[in-house]
C-alpha positions as CSV (number, residue, x, y, z in Angstrom):
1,X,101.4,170.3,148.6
2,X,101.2,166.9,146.9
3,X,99.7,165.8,144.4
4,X,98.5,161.6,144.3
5,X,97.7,159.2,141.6
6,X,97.6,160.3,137.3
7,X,94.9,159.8,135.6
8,X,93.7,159.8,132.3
9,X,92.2,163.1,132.9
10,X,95.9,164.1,132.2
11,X,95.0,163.6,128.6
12,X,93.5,167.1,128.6
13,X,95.7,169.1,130.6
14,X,96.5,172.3,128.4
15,X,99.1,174.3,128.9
16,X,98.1,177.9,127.4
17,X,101.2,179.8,125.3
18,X,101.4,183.4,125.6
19,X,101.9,186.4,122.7
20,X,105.6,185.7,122.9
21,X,105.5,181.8,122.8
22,X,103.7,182.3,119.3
23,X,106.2,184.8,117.9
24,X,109.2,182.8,118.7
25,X,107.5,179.4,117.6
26,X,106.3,181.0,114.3
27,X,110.4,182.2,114.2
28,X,111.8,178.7,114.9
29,X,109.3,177.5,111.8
30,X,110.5,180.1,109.2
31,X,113.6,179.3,110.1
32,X,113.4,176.2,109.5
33,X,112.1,176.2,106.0
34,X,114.4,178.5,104.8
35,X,116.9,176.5,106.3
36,X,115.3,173.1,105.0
37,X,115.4,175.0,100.8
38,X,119.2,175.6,101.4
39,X,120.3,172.1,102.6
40,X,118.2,170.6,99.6
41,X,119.4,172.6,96.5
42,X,121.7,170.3,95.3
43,X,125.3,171.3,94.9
44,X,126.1,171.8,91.4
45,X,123.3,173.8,91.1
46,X,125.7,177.3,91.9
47,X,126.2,179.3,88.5
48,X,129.5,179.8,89.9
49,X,132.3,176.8,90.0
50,X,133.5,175.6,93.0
51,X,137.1,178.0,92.6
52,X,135.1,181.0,93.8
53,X,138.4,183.2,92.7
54,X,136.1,182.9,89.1
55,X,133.3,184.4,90.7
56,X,132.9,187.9,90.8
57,X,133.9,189.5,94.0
58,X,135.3,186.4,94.8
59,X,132.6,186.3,98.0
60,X,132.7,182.4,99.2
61,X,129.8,183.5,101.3
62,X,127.8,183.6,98.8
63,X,127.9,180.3,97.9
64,X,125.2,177.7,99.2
65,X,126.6,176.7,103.0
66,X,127.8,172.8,103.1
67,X,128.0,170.5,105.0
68,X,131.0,171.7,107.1
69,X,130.6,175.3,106.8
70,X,130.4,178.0,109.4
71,X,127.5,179.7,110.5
72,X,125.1,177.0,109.2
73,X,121.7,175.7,110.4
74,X,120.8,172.3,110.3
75,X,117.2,171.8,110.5
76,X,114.9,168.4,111.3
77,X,111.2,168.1,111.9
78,X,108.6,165.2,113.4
79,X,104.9,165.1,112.4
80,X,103.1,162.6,114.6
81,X,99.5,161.8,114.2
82,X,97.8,159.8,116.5
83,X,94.6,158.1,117.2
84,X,94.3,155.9,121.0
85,X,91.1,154.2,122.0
86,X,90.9,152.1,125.5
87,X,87.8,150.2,126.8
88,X,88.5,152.0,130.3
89,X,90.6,154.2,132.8
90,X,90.9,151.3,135.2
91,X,89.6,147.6,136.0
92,X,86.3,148.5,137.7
93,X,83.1,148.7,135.7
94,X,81.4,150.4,138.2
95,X,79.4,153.4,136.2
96,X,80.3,156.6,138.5
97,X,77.7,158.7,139.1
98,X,79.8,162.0,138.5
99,X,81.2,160.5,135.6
100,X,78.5,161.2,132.9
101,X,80.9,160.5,129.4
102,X,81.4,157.0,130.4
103,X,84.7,155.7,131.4
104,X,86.0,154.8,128.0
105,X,89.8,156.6,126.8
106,X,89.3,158.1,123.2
107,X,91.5,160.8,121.5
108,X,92.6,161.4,117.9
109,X,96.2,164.0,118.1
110,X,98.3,165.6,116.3
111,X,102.4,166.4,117.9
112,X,104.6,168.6,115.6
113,X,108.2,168.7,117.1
114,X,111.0,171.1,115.0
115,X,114.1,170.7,116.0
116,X,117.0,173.5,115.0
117,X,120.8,173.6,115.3
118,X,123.1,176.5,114.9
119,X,126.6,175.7,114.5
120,X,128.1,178.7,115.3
121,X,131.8,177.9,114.6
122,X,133.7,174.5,114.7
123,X,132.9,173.0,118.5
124,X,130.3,175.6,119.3
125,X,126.5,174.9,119.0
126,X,122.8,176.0,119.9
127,X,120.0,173.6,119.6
128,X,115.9,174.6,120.0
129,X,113.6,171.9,120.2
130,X,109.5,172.8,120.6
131,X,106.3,170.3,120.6
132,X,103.3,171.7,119.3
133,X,101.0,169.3,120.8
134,X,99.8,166.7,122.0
135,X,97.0,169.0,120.8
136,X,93.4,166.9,120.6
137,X,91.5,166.8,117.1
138,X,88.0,167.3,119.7
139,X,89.6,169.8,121.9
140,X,92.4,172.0,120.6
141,X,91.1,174.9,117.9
142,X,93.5,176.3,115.2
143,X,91.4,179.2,114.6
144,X,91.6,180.1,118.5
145,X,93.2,183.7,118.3
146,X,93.0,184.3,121.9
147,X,95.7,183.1,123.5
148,X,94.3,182.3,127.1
149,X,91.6,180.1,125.8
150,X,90.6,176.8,127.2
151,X,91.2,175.1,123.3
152,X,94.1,177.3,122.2
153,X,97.0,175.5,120.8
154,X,99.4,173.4,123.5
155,X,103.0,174.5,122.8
156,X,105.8,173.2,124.8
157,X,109.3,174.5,124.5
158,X,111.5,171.4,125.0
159,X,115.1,172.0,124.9
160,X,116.7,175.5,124.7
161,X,120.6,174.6,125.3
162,X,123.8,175.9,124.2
163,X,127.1,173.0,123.8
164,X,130.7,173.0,123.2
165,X,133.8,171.3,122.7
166,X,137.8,172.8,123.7
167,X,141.3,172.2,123.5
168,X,140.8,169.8,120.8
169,X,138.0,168.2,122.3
170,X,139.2,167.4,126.4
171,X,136.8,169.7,127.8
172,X,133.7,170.7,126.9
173,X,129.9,172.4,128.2
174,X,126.2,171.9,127.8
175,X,124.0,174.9,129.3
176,X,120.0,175.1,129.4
177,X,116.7,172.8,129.0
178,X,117.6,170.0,128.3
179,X,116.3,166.1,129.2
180,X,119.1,165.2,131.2
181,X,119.6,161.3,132.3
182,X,121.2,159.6,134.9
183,X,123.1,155.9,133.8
184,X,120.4,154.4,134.3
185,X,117.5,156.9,133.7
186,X,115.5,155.4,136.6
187,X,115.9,158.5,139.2
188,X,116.9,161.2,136.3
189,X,115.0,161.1,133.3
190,X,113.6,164.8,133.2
191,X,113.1,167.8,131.0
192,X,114.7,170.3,132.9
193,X,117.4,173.4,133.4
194,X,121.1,172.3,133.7
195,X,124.4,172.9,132.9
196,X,127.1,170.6,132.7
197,X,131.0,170.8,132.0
198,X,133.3,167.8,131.5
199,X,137.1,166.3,131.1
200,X,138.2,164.3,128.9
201,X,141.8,162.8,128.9
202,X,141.6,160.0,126.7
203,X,138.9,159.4,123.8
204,X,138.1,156.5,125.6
205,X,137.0,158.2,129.0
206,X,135.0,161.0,130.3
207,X,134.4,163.1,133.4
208,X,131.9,165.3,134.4
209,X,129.8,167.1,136.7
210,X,126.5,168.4,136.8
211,X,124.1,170.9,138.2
212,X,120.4,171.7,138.1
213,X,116.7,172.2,138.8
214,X,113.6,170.3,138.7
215,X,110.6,172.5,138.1
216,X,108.2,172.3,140.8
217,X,104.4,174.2,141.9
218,X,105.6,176.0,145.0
219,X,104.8,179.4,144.4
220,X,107.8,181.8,145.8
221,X,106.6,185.0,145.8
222,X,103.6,187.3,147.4
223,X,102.8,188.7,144.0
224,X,101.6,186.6,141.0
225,X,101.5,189.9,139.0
226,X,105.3,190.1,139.6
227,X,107.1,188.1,137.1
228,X,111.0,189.2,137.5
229,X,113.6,187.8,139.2
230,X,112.5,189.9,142.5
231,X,109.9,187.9,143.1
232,X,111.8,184.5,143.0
233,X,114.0,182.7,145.0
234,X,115.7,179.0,146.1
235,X,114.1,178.5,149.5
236,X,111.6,176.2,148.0
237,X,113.5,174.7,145.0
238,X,114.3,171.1,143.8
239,X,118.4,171.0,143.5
240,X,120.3,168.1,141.4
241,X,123.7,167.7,141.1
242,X,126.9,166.0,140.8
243,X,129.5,163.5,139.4
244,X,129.9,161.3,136.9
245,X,132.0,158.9,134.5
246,X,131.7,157.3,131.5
247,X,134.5,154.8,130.5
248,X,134.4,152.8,127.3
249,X,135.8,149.2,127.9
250,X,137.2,148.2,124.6
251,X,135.0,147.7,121.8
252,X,132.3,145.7,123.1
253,X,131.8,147.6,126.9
254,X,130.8,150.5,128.4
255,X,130.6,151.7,131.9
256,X,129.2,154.7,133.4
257,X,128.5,155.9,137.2
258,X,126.9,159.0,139.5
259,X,126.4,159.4,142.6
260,X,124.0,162.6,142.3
261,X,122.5,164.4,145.1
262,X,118.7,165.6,145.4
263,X,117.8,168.7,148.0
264,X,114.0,168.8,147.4
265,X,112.8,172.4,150.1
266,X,109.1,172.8,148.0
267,X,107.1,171.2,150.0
268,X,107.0,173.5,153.3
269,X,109.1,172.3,156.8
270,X,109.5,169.1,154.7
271,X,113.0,169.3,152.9
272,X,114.1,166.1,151.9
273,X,117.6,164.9,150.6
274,X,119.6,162.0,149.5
275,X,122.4,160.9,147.5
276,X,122.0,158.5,144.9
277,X,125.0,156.4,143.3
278,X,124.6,154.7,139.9
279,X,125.9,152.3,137.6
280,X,125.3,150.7,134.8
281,X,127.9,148.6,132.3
282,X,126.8,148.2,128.6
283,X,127.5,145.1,126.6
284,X,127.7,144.4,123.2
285,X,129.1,140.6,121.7
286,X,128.1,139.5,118.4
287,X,124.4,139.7,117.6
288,X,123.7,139.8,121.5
289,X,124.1,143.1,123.9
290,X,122.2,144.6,126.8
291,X,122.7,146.4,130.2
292,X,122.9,145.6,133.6
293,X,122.2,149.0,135.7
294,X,120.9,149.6,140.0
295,X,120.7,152.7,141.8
296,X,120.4,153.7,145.6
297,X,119.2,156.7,147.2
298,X,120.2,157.4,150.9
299,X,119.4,160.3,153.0
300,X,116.8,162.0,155.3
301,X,113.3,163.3,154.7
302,X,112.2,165.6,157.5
303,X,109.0,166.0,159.8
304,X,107.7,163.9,156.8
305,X,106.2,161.3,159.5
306,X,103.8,160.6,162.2
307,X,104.1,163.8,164.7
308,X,106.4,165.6,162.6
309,X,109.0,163.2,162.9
310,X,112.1,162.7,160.2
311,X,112.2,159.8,158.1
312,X,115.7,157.8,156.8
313,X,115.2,157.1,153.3
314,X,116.9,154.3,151.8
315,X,115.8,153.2,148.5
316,X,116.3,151.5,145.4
317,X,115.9,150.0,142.1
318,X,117.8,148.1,139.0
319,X,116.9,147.1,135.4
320,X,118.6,144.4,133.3
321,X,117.8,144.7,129.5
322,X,119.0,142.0,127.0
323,X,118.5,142.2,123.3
324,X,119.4,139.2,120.8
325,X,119.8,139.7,116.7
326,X,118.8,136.4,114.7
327,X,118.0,138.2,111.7
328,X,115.0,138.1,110.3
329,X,114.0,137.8,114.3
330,X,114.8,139.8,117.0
331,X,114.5,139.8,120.4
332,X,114.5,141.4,123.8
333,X,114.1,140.8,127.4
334,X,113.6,143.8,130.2
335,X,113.3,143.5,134.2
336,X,112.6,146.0,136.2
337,X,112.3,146.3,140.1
338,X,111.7,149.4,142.5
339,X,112.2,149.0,145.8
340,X,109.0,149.3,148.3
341,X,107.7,150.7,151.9
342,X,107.1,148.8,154.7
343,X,103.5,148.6,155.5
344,X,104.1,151.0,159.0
345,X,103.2,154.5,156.7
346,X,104.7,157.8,158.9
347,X,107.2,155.7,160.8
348,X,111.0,156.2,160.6
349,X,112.1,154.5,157.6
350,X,110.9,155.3,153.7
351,X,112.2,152.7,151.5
352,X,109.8,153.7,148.3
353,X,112.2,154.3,145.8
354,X,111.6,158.0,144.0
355,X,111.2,157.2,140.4
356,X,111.5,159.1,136.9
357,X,108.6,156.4,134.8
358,X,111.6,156.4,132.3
359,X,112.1,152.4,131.8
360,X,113.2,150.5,129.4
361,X,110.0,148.1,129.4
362,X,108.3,147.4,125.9
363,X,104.8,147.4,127.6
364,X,102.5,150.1,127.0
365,X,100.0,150.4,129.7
366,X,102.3,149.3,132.8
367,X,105.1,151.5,131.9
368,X,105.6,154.2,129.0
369,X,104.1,153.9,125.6
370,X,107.0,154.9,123.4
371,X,105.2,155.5,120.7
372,X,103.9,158.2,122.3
373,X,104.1,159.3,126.1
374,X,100.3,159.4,126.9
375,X,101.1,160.2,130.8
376,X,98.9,157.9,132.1
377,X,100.7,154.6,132.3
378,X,100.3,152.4,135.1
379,X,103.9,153.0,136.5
380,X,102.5,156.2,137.4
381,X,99.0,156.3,138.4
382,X,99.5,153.3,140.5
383,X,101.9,155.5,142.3
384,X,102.3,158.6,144.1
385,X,103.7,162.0,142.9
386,X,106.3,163.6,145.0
387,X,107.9,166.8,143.8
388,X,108.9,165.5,140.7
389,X,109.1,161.7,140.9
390,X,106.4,159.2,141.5
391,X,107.1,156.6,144.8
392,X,105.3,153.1,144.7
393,X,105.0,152.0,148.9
394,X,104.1,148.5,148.0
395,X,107.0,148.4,145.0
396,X,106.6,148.0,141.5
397,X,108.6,144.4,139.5
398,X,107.8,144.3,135.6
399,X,109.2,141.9,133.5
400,X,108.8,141.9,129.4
401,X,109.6,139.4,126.3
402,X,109.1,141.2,123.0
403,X,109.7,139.4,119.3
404,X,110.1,141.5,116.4
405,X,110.1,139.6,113.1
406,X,111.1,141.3,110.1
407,X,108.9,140.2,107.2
408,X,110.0,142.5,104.7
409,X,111.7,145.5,104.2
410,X,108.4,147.6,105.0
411,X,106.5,145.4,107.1
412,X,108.1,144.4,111.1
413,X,105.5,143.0,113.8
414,X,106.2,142.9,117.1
415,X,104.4,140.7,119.7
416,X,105.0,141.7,123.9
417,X,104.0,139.8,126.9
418,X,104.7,141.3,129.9
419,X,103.8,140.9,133.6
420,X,104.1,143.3,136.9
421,X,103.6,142.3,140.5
422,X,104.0,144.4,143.3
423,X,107.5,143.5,146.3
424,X,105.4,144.1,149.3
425,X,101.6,143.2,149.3
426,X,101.0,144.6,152.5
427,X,100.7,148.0,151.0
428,X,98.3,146.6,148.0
429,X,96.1,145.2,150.4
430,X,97.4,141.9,150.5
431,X,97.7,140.9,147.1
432,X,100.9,140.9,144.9
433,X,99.9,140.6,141.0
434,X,99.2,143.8,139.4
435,X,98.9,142.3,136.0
436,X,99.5,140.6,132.5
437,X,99.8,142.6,129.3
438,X,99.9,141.4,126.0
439,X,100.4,143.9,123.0
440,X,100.8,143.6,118.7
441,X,102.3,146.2,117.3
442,X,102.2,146.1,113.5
443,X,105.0,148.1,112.1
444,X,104.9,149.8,108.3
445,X,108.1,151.4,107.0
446,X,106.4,152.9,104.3
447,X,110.0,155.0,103.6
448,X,112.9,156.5,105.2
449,X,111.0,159.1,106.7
450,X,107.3,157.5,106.7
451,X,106.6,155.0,109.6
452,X,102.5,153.8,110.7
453,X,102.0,151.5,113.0
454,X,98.7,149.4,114.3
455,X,98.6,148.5,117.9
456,X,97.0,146.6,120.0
457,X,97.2,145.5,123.5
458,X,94.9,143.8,126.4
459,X,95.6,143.9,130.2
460,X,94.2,141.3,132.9
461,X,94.5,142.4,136.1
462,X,95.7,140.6,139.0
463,X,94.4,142.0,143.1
464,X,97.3,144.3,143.3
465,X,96.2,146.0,140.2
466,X,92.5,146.5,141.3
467,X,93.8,147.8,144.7
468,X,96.2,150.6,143.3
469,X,94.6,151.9,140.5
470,X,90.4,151.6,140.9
471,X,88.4,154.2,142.7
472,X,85.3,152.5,143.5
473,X,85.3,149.1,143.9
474,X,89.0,148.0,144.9
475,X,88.6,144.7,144.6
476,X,87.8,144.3,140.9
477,X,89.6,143.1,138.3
478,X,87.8,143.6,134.8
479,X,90.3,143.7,131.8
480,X,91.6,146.9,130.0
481,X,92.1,146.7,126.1
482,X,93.1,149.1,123.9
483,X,93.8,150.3,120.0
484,X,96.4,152.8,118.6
485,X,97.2,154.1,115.5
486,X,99.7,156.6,114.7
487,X,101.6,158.0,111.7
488,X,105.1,159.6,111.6
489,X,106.8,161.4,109.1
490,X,110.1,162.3,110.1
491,X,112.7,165.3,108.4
C-alpha cells in the first residue's frame, strides 16, 4: 500500500464534488456577498443617528453590524489565475514511446479560495475556507452538470474549524480541518482534522497540546456502499499528537518546542511510530531576523525490512532562514538538510527523515512554488511517499540566496539562485549534485488587492538529479526551464 515518486501527472488529478459539496459551496458564496454589501456601506449612510433611542423601536439590531459587533460575518476572498509552461517533466530527452503528447508541462488555471468568519460572541468563532480549483482552462468544464464527470469542477473544502478564547483569554480551543504546523513545519505541515486546547499564564507564554489525524487510502470497511460511522474504524489510522510551547523572549525572540508523536497502523502488519521533538527560536534585531529550527524523529517501524524484520528509525532534519532589510534591497538566505538512509535498504536501521515538502526555500522546482503549490516539486518526486510524508534514502540539502529590489512602489524583482545535493550518494547511484536553479520573478503591485507577477526559472542538473527523478535514461542530465504567470486579486 505505497505509493512512490510524484509526478507531473499530478497536475490532473480531479477530485469529483458531490450534490451536497455544490449546495454548501454555492451557501458559503451568497454568504459572502451579502456579507461583503454590509461591511462596505459606509457608516453614515444609516437614516437613523448613531443614539438609536431616536430611532423608532429603538432596535440597535437594525442598525448596519460594525466592526466590533455581535453576530457578525467577516468575509475575504482570493482569485488566482494562472498560466505555467516547463520544457519537460524531468532531465532526460528521451521521447517515450507511451508518452504520445510529448513531455512538455503546460496548464493555464484558475483557483478561487472564499474564506468566511462568524464571530459568534466576543472570544467565540467559526471559520470556512474552500478552493475551487486548481481547475485547468483545457480540462475542467463550467457547464458540466453532472457531478461525477471526469471535467466537473475541483472543489476542495480546506478548513472547517471552530476557536475560542476563556477566562479573559488563559485558556482557549481550536476544533476541525485545519493546516496544523509543527515549529518548524518540516514533519507537520498538513491539512488535516485536529483539535487543540491551550494555557496561557502570562501574555508572554503559551501551553498546549494537540491531537489528530492524517488522512490516509486504507479502506476500513467491507462495504464501499456504507458510508456511516459503522463502517469505519482506527485500526488502520494515522494518529498525531502532543505537547507544545511557545515562549516570547522579549521583544526581539521567540521560542517554541514539540515533541509530537506519530502512530501510523494503514499500511497492514506495518505500524510504525516515533516521537519527534522540535525547536525552533525566532530572531528579530534591527533590519535583520531569521530562524534557527531541527527536528528528530525516534521510534520503531515494524516487519518493515528484509524477512519481516522491525526497523529503528532515527531521523532528522533542520532549516536556518536569515532575512536582511537594506531598503530599497532585501535579502534572504535558506538552508535546508534532511537526514538520509544508509545504502543497506531492509536492514535494521531507517534514517530517511519523514518529511511534510513545507520549507522555507525560495526555489520553485526543488522545493515548493509559493506562488502556487503545483505538487510536483522536486522535494517530492525525487522522494518517496509514505502514508502522508515523503522520505528521501539518499537525503535531500538545499541552500537559496534570493534579492528582492524594490524599484517602485508597484514594481519589486526578485532574483534566486539556489543549489540541492543529496547527504549520501550511495543511494543516488553514486553521485551527490542534484542541481542548480536560477529563477526571476518579476513582481507588479498593481494595488492593494491586485498583484501579477512574471517568472522565470532554469534548472541544470547535476548526476544525483538524473538518478532520482528520470525514468528512462538515469544517467542524463538535460536542463529544465520554465515560465509562469499568474494574477491575484485579493478581498
Amino acid at each position: 500500500m505505497r505509493t512512490y515518486g510524484m509526478s507531473a501527472s499530478r497536475l490532473s488529478r480531479i477530485a469529483v464534488p458531490g450534490a451536497a459539496a455544490r449546495v454548501l459551496i454555492a451557501t458559503a458564496l451568497a454568504t459572502s456577498i451579502a456579507a461583503s454589501a454590509a461591511a462596505q456601506t459606509p457608516a453614515d449612510s444609516s437614516p437613523w443617528p448613531a443614539d438609536t433611542a431616536s430611532k423608532p423601536g429603538g432596535r440597535a439590531a437594525e442598525q448596519p453590524p460594525g466592526p466590533g459587533a455581535f453576530p457578525r460575518i467577516e468575509a475575504h476572498a482570493d482569485l488566482h489565475n494562472l498560466a505555467i509552461f516547463r520544457n519537460d517533466a524531468d532531465f532526460d530527452r528521451t521521447g517515450p514511446y507511451y508518452d504520445r503528447n510529448g513531455q512538455s508541462v503546460g496548464a493555464l488555471a484558475t483557483v478561487f479560495r472564499p474564506k468566511l468568519t462568524w464571530h459568534i460572541e466576543r472570544g467565540l468563532r467559526l471559520y470556512y475556507e474552500a478552493e475551487l480549483g486548481l481547475n485547468f482552462w483545457s480540462k475542467n468544464n463550467p457547464d458540466q452538470q453532472a457531478a461525477p464527470a471526469a471535467d466537473a469542477f475541483v472543489l476542495k473544502h480546506r478548513e472547517v474549524y471552530s476557536e475560542g478564547e476563556f477566562l479573559d483569554r488563559k485558556v482557549g480551543f481550536k476544533a476541525g480541518y485545519q493546516f496544523y504546523r509543527d515549529p518548524t513545519g518540516l514533519f507537520l505541515g498538513h491539512w488535516m482534522g485536529a483539535a487543540s486546547a491551550w494555557w496561557s499564564w502570562h501574555p508572554d507564554a503559551r501551553l498546549s497540546f494537540m491531537v489528530g489525524q492524517i488522512p490516509d487510502m486504507t479502506y476500513e470497511g467491507l462495504n464501499a456502499q456504507d458510508t456511516t460511522v459503522l463502517n469505519n474504524n482506527f485500526n488502520h489510522d494515522i494518529f498525531v499528537g502532543g505537547p507544545r510551547i511557545d515562549l516570547k523572549l522579549g521583544d526581539s525572540a521567540s521560542f517554541a518546542a514539540s515533541v509530537h508523536g506519530l502512530y501510523d497502523a494503514h499500511v497492514i502488519d506495518m505500524t510504525r511510530w516515533f516521537l519527534a521533538p522540535n525547536v525552533q527560536l525566532t530572531f528579530k534585531s534591527g533590519p535583520a531576523g531569521g530562524f534557527v529550527g531541527a527536528v528528530a524523529q525516534i521510534g520503531k517501524w515494524e516487519n518493515a525490512g528484509l524477512g519481516g524484520r522491525d526497523q529503528n528509525t532515527f531521523a532528522w532534519a533542520a532549516q536556518a532562514h536569515g532575512d536582511l532589510s537594506l531598503s530599497p534591497l532585501d535579502l534572504s538566505l535558506n538552508l535546508l538538510a534532511l537526514s538520509p538512509d544508509d545504502q543497506a535498504e531492509g536492514n535494521s536501521r531507517n534514517g530517511a527523515f519523514a518529511y511534510s515538502s513545507k520549507s522555507r526555500s525560495a526555489t520553485i522546482i526543488l522545493t515548493e512554488d509559493e506562488l502556487r503549490n503545483w505538487y510536483d516539486q522536486l522535494d517530492r518526486r525525487m522522494g518517496r511517499y509514505e502514508g502522508g510524508f515523503w522520505t528521501h534514502r539518499a537525503g535531500l540539502f538545499v541552500g537559496d540566496l534570493k534579492a528582492q529590489w524594490a524599484v517602485t512602489r508597484v514594481f519589486r524583482p526578485a532574483l534566486v539562485v539556489g543549489a540541492a545535493s543529496v547527504l549520501n550518494k550511495k543511494n543516488a547511484l553514486d553521485k551527490a549534485f542534484v542541481g542548480v536553479e536560477t529563477n526571476l520573478n518579476l513582481e507588479f503591485r498593481l494595488s492593494d488587492h491586485l498583484t501579477a507577477h512574471l517568472v522565470g526559472a532554469v534548472l541544470a542538473p547535476g548526476g544525483a538529479g538524473g538518478a532520482l527523478l528520470n525514468r528512462i535514461s538515469l544517467g542524463a542530465t538535460d536542463p529544465i526551464w520554465m515560465a509562469e504567470g499568474s494574477l491575484l486579486a485579493r478581498y
